[in-house]
N, C-alpha and C positions, 0 to 999 in steps of 0.2 A: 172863688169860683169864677169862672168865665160866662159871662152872658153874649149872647145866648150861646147857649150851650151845645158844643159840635158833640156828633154822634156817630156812630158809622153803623150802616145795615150788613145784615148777615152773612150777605156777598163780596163785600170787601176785602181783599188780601191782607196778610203779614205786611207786608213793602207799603202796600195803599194804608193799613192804618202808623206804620212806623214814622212813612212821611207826613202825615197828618200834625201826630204826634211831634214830632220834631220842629214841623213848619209854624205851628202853636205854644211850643213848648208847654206842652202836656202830659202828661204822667198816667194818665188815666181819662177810658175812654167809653158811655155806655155802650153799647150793642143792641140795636132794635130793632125788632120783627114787624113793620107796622108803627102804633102806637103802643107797643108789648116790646116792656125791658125784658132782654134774654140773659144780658150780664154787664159786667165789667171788665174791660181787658186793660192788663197794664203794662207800664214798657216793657218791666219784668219779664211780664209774659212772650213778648212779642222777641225778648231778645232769649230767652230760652228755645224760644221754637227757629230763630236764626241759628244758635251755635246747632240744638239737633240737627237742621236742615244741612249745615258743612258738614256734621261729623259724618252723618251719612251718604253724603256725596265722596268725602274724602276715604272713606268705607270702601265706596264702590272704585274708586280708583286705584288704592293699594291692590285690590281684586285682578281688577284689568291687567295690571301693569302683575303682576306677580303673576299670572296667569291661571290663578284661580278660577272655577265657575260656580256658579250658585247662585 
């Protein structure tokens, strides 16, 4: 474990904790409201909510360009 221990609050972004994460090389990261643990986030996580965030851009762009609306 790393002392002292990085954190990141409730406000922080995907990107804001990835680079954390990476600039640390850390794998896991608390999440806190205050002095109130909310959770744990791990790169895991962080890199799931990246490929959703493309699929769904790249979603909206097969859309566009085929000239779908919705």
């Amino acid at each position: 474990m790393s002392a002292p221990v990085l954190v990141v609050r409730l406000e922080r972004t995907s990107d804001e904790c990835m680079a954390l994460m990476t600039e640390n090389r850390l794998r896991h990261l608390p999440v806190m409201d205050g002095a109130r643990l909310l959770g744990i986030v791990s790169i895991g996580d962080l890199v799931k909510q990246v490929v959703a965030d493309q699929r769904f851009v790249i979603e909206q762009l097969e859309h566009y360009i085929c000239g779908e609306r919705g």
